[in-house]
mmCIF file of the N, C-alpha and C atoms, coordinates in Angstrom:
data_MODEL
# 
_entry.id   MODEL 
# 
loop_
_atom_site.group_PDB 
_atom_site.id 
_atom_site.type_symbol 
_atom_site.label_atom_id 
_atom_site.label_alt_id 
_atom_site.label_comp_id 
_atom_site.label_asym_id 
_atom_site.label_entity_id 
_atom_site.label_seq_id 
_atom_site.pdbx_PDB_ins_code 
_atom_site.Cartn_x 
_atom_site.Cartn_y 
_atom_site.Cartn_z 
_atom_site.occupancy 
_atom_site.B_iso_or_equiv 
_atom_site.pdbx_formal_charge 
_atom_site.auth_seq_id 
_atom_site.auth_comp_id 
_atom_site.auth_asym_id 
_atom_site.auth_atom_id 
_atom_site.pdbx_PDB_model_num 
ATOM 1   N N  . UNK A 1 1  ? 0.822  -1.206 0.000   1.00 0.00 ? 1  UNK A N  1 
ATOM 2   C CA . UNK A 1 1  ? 0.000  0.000  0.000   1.00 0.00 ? 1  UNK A CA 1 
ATOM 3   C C  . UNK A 1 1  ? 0.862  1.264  0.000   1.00 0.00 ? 1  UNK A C  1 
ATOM 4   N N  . UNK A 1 2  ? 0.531  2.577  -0.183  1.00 0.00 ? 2  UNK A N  1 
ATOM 5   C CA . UNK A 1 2  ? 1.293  3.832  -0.826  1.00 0.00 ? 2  UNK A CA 1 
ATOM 6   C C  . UNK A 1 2  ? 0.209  4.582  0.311   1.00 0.00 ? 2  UNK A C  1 
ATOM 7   N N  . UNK A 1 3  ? 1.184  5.362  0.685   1.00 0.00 ? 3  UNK A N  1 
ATOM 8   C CA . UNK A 1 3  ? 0.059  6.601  1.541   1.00 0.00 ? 3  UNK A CA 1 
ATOM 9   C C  . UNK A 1 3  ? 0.842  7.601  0.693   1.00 0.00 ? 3  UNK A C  1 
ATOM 10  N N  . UNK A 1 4  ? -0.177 8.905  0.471   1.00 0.00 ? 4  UNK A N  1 
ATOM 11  C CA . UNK A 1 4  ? 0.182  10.338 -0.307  1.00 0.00 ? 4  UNK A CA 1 
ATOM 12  C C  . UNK A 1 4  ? -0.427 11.214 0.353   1.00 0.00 ? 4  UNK A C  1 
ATOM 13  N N  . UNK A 1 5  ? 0.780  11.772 0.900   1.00 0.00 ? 5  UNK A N  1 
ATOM 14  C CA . UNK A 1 5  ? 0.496  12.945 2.158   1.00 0.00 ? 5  UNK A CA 1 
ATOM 15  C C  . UNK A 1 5  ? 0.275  13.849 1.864   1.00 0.00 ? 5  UNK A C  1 
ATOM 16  N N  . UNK A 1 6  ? -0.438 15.124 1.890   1.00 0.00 ? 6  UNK A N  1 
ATOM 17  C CA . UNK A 1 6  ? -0.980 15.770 0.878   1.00 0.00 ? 6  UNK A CA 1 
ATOM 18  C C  . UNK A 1 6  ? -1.217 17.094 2.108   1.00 0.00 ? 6  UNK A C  1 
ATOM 19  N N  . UNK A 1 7  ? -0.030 18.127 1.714   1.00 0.00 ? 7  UNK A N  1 
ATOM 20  C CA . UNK A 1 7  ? -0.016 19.727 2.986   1.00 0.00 ? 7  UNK A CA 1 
ATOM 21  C C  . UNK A 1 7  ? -0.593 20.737 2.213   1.00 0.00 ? 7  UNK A C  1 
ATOM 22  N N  . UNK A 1 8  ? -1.286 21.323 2.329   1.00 0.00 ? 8  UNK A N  1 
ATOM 23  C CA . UNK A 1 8  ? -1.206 22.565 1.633   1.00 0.00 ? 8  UNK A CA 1 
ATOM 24  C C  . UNK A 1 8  ? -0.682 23.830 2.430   1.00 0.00 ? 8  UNK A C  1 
ATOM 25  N N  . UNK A 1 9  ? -0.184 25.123 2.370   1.00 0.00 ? 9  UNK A N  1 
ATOM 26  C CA . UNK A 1 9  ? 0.228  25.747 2.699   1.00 0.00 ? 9  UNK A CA 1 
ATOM 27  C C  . UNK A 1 9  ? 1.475  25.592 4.078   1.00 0.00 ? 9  UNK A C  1 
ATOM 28  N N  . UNK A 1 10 ? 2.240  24.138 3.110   1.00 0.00 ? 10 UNK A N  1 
ATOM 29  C CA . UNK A 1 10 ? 3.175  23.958 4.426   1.00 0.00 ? 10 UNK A CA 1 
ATOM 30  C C  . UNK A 1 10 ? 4.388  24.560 4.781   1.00 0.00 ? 10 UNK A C  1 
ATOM 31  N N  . UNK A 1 11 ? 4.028  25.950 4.467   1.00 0.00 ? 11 UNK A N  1 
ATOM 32  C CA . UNK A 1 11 ? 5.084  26.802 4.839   1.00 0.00 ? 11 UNK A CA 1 
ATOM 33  C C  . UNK A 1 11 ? 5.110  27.673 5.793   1.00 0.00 ? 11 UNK A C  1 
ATOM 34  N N  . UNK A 1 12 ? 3.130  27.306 6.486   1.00 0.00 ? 12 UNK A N  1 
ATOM 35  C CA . UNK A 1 12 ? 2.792  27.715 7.874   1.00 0.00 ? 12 UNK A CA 1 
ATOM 36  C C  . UNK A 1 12 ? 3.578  27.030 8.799   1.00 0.00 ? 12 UNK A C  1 
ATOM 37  N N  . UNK A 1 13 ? 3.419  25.794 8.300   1.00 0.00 ? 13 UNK A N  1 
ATOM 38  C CA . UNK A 1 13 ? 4.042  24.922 9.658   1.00 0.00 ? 13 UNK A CA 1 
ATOM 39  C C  . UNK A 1 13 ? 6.155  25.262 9.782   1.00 0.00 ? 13 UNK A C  1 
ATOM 40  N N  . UNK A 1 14 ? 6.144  25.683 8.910   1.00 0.00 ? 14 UNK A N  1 
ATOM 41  C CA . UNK A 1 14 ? 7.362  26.375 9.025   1.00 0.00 ? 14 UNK A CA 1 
ATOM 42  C C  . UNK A 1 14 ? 8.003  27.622 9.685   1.00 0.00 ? 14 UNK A C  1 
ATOM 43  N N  . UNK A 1 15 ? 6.673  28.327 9.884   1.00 0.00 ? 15 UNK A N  1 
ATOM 44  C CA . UNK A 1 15 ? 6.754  29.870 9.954   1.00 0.00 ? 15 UNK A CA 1 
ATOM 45  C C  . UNK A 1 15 ? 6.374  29.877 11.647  1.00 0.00 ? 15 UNK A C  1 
ATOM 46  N N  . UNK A 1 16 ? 5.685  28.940 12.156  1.00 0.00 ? 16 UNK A N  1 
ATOM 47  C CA . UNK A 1 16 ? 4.963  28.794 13.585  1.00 0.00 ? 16 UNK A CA 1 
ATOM 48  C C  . UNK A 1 16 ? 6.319  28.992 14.308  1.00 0.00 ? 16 UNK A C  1 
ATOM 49  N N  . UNK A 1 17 ? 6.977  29.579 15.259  1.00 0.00 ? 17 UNK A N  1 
ATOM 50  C CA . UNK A 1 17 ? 7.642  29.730 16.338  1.00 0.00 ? 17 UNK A CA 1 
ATOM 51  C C  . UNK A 1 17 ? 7.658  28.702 17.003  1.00 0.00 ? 17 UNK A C  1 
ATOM 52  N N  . UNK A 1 18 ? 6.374  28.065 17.303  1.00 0.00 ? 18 UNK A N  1 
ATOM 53  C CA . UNK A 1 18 ? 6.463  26.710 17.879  1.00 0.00 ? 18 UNK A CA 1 
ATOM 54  C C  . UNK A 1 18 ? 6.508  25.560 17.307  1.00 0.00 ? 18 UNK A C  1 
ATOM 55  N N  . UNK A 1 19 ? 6.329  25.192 16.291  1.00 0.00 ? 19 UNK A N  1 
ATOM 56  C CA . UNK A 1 19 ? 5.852  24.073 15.227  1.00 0.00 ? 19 UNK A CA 1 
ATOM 57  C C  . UNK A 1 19 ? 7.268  24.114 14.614  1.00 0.00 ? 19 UNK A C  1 
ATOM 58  N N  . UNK A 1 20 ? 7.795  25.212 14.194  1.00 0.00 ? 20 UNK A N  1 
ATOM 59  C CA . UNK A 1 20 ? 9.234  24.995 13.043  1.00 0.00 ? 20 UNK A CA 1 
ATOM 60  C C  . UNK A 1 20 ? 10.291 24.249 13.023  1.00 0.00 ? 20 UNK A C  1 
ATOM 61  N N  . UNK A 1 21 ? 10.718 23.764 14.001  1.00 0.00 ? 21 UNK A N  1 
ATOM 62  C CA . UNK A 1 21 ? 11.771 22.457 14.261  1.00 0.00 ? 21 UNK A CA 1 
ATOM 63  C C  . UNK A 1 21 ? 11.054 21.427 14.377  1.00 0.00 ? 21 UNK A C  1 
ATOM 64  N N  . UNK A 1 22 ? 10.254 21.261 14.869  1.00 0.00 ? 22 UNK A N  1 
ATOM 65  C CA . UNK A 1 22 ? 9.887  20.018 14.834  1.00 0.00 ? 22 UNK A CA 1 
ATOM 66  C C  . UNK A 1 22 ? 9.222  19.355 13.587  1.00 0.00 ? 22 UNK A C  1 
ATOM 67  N N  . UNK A 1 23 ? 8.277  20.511 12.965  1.00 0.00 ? 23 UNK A N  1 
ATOM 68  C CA . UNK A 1 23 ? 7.745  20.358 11.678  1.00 0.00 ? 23 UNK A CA 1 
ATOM 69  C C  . UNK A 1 23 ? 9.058  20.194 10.267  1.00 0.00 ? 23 UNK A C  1 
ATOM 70  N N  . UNK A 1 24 ? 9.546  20.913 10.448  1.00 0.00 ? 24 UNK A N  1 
ATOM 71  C CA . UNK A 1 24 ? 10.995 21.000 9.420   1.00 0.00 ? 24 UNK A CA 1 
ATOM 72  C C  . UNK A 1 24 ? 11.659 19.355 9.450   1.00 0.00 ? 24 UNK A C  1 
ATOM 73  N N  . UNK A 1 25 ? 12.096 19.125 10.849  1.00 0.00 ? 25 UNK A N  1 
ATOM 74  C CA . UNK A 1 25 ? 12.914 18.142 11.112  1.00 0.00 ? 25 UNK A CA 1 
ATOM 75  C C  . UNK A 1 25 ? 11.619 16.378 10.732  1.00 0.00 ? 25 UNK A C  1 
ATOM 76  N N  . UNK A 1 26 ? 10.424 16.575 10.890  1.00 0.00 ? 26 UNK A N  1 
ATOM 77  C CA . UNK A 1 26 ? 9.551  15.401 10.187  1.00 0.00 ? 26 UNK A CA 1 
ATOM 78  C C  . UNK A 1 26 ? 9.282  15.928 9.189   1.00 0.00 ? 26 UNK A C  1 
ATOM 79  N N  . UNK A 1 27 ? 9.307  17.171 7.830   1.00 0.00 ? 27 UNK A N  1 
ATOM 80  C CA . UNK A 1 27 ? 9.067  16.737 6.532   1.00 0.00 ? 27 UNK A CA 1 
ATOM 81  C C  . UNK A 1 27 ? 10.196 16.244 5.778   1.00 0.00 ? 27 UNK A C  1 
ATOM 82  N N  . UNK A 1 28 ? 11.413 16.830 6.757   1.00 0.00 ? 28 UNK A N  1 
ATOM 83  C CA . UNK A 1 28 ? 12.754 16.718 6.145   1.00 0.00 ? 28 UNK A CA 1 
ATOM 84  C C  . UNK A 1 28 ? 12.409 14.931 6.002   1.00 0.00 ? 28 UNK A C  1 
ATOM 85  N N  . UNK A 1 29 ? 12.570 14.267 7.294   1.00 0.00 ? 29 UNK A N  1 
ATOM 86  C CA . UNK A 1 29 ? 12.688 13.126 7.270   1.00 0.00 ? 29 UNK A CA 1 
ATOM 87  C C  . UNK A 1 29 ? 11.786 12.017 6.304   1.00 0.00 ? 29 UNK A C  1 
ATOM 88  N N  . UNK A 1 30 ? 10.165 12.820 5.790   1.00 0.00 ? 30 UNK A N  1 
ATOM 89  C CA . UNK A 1 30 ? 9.480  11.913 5.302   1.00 0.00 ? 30 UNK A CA 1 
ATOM 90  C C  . UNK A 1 30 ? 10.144 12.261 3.589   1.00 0.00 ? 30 UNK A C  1 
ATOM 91  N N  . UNK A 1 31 ? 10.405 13.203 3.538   1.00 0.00 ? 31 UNK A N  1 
ATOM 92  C CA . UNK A 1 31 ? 11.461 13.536 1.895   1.00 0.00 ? 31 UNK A CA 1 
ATOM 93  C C  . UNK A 1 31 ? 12.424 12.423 1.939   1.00 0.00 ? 31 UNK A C  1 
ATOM 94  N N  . UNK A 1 32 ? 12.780 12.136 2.444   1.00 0.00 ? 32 UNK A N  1 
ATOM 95  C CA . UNK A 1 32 ? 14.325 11.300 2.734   1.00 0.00 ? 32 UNK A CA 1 
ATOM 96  C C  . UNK A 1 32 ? 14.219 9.805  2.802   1.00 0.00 ? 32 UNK A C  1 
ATOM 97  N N  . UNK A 1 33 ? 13.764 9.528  4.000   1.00 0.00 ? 33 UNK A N  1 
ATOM 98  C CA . UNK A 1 33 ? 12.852 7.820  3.980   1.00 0.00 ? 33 UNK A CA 1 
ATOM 99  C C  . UNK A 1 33 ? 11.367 7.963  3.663   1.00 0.00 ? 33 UNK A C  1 
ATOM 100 N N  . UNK A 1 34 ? 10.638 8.442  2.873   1.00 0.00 ? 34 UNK A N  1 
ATOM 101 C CA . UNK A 1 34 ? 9.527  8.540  2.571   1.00 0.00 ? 34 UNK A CA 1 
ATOM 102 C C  . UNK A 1 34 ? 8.959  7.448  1.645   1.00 0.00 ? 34 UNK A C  1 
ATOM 103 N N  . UNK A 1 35 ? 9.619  7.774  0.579   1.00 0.00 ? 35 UNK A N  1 
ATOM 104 C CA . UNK A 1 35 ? 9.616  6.709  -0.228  1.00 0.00 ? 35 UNK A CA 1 
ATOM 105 C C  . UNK A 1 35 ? 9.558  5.307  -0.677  1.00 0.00 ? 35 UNK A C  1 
ATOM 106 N N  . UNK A 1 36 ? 11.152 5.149  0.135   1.00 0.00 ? 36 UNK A N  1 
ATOM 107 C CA . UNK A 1 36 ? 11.276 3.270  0.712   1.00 0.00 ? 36 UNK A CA 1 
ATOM 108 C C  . UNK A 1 36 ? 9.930  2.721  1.643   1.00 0.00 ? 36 UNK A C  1 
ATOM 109 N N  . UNK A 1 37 ? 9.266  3.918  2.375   1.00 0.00 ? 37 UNK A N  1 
ATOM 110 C CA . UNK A 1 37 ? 8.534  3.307  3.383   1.00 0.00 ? 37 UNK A CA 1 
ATOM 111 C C  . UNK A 1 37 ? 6.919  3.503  2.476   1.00 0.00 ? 37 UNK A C  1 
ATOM 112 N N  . UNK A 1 38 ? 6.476  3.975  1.052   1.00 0.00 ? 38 UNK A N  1 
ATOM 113 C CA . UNK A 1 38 ? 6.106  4.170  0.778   1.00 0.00 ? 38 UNK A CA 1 
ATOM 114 C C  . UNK A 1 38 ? 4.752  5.444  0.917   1.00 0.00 ? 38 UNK A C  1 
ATOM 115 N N  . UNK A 1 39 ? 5.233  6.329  1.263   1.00 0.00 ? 39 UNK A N  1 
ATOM 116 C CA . UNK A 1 39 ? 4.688  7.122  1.753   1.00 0.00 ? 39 UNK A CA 1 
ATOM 117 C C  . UNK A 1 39 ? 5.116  9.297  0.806   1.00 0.00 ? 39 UNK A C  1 
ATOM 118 N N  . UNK A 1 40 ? 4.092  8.988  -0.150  1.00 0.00 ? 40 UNK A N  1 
ATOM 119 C CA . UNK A 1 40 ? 4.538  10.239 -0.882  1.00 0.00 ? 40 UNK A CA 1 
ATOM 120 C C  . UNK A 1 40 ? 4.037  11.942 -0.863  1.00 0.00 ? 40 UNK A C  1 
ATOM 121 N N  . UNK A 1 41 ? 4.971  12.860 -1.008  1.00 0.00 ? 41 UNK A N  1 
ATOM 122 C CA . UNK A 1 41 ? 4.717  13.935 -0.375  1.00 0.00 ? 41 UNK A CA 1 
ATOM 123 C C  . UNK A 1 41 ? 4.280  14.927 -1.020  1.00 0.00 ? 41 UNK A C  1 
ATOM 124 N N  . UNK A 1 42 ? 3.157  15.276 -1.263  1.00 0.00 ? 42 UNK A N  1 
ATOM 125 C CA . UNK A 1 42 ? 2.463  16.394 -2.324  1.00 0.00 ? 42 UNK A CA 1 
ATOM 126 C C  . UNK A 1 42 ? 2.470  17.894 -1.389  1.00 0.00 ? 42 UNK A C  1 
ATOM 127 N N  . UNK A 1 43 ? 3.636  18.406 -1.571  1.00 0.00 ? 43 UNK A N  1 
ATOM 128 C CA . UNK A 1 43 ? 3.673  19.998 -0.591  1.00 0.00 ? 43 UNK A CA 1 
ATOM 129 C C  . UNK A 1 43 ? 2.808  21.160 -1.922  1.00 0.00 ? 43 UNK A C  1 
ATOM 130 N N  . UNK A 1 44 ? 2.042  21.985 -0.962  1.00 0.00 ? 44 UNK A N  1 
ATOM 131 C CA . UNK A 1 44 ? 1.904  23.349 -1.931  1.00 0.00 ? 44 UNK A CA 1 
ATOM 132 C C  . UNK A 1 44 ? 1.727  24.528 -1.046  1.00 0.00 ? 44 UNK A C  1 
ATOM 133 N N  . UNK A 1 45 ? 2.439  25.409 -1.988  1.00 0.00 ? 45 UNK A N  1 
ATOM 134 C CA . UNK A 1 45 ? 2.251  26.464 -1.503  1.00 0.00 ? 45 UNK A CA 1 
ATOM 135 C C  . UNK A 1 45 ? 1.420  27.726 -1.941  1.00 0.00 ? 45 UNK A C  1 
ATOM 136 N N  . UNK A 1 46 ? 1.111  28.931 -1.827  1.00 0.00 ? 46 UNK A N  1 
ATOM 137 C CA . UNK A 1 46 ? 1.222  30.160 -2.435  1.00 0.00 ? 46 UNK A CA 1 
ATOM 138 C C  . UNK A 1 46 ? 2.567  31.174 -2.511  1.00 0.00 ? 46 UNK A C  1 
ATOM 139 N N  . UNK A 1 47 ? 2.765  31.139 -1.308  1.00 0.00 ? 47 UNK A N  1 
ATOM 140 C CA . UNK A 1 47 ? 4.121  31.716 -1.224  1.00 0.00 ? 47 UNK A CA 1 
ATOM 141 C C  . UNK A 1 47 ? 5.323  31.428 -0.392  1.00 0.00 ? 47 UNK A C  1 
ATOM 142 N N  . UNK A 1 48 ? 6.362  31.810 -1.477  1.00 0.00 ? 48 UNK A N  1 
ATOM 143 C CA . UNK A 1 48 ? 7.211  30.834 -1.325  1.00 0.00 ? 48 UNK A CA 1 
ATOM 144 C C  . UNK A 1 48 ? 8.578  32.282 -0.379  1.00 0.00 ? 48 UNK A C  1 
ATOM 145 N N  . UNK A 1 49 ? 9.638  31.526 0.288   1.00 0.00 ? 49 UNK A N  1 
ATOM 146 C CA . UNK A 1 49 ? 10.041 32.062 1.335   1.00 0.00 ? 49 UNK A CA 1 
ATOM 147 C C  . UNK A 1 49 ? 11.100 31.192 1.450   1.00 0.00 ? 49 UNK A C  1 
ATOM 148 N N  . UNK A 1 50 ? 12.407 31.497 1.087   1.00 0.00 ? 50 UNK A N  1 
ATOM 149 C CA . UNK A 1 50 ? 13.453 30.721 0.767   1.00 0.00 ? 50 UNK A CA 1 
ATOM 150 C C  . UNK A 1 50 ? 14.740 30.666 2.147   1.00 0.00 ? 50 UNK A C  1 
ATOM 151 N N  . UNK A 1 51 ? 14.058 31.375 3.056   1.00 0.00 ? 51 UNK A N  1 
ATOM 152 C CA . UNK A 1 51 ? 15.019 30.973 4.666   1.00 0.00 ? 51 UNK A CA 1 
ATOM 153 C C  . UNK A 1 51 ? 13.729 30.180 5.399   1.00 0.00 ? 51 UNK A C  1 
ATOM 154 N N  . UNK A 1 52 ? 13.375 29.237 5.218   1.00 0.00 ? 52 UNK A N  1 
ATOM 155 C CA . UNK A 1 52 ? 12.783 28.393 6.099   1.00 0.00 ? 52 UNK A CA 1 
ATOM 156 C C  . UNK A 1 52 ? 13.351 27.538 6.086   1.00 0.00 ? 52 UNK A C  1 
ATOM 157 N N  . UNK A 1 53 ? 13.366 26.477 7.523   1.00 0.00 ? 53 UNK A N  1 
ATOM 158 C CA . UNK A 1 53 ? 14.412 25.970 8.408   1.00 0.00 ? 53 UNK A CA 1 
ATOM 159 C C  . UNK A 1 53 ? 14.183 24.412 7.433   1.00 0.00 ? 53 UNK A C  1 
ATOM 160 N N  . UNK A 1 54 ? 14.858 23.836 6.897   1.00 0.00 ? 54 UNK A N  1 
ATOM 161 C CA . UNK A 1 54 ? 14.746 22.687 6.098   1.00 0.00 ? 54 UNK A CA 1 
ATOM 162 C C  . UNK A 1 54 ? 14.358 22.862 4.790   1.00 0.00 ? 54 UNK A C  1 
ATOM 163 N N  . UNK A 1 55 ? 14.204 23.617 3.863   1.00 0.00 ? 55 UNK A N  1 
ATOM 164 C CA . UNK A 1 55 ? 13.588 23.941 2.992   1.00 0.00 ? 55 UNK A CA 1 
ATOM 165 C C  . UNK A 1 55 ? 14.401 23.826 1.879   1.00 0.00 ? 55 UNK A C  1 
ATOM 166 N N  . UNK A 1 56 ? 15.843 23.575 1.969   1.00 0.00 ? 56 UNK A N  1 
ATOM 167 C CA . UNK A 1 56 ? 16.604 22.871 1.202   1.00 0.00 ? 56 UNK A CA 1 
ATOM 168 C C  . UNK A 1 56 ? 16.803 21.642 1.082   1.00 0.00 ? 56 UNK A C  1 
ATOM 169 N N  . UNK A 1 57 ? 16.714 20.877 2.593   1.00 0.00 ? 57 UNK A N  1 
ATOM 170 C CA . UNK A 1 57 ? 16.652 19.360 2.206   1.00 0.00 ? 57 UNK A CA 1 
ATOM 171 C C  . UNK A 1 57 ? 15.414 18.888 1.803   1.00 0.00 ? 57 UNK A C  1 
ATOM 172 N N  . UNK A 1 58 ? 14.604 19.241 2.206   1.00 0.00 ? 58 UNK A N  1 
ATOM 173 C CA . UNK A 1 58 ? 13.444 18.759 1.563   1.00 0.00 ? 58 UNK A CA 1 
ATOM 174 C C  . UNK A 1 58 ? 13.402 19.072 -0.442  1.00 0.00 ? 58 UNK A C  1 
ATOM 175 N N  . UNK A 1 59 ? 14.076 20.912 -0.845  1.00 0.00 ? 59 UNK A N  1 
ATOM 176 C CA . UNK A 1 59 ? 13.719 20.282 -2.089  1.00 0.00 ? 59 UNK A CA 1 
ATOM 177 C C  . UNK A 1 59 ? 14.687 19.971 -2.467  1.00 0.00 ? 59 UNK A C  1 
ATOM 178 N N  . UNK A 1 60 ? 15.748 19.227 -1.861  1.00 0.00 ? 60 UNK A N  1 
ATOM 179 C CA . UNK A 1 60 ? 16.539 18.355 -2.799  1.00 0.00 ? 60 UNK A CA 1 
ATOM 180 C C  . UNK A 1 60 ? 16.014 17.051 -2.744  1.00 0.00 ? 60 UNK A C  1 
ATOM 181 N N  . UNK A 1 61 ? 15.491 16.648 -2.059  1.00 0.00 ? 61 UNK A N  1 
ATOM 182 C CA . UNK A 1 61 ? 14.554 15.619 -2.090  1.00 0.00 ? 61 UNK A CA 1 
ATOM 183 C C  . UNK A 1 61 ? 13.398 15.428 -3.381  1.00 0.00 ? 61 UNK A C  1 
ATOM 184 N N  . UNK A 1 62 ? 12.993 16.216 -3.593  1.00 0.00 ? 62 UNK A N  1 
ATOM 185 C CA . UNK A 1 62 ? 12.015 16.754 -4.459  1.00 0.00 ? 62 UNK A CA 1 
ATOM 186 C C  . UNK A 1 62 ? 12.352 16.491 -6.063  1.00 0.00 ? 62 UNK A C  1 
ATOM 187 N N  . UNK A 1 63 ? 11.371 15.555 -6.739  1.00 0.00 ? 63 UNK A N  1 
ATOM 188 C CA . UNK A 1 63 ? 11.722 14.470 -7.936  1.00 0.00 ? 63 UNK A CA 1 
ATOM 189 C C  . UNK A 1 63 ? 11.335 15.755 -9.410  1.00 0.00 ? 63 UNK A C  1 
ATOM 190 N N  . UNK A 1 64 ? 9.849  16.429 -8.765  1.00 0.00 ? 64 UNK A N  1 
ATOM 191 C CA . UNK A 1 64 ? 9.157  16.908 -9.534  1.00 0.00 ? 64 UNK A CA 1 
ATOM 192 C C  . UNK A 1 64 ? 8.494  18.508 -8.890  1.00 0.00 ? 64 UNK A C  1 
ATOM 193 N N  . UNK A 1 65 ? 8.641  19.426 -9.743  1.00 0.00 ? 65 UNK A N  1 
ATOM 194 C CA . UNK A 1 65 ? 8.010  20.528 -8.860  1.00 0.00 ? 65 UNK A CA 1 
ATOM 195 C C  . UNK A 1 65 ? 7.453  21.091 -10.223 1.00 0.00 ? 65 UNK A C  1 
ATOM 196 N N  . UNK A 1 66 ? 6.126  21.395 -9.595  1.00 0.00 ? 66 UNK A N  1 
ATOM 197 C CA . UNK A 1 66 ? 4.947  22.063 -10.840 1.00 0.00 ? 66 UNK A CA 1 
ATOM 198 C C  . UNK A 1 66 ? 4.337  23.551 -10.913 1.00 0.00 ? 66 UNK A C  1 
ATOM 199 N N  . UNK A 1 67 ? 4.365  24.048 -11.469 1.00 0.00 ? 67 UNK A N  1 
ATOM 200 C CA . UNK A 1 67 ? 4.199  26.055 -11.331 1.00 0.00 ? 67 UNK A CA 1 
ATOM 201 C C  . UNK A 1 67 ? 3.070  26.384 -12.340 1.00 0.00 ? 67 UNK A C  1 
ATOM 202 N N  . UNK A 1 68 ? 2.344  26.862 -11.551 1.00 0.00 ? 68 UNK A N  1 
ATOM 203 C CA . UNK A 1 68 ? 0.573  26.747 -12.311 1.00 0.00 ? 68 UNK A CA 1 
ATOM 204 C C  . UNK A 1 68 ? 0.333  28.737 -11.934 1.00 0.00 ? 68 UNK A C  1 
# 
């Protein structure tokens, strides 16, 4: 079975004071072993904000990115 995790605006959970390490440090991780464990990650945003705390490992993780 495949689970497809599906955030929208997960750049709140980035931005929270309280939520941002901990949130950063589990999307980082589901980018990374996500896959093998079958479990896939549909992030979206509106706006985008390029010093958030993980936001490089995650999109190097990142196979496919789509701009609508």
């Amino acid at each position: 079975p495949r689970i497809v995790l599906i955030i929208d605006a997960f750049q709140l959970l980035l931005l929270d004071p309280g939520l941002k390490a901990h949130a950063a440090a589990i999307l980082v991780d589901r980018a990374k072993r996500g896959r093998s464990h079958g479990i896939h990650l549909v992030l979206a945003t509106q706006s985008w904000a390029s010093n958030l705390p993980g936001l490089d490992e995650i999109l190097g993780q990142t196979n496919t990115r789509i701009a609508l």
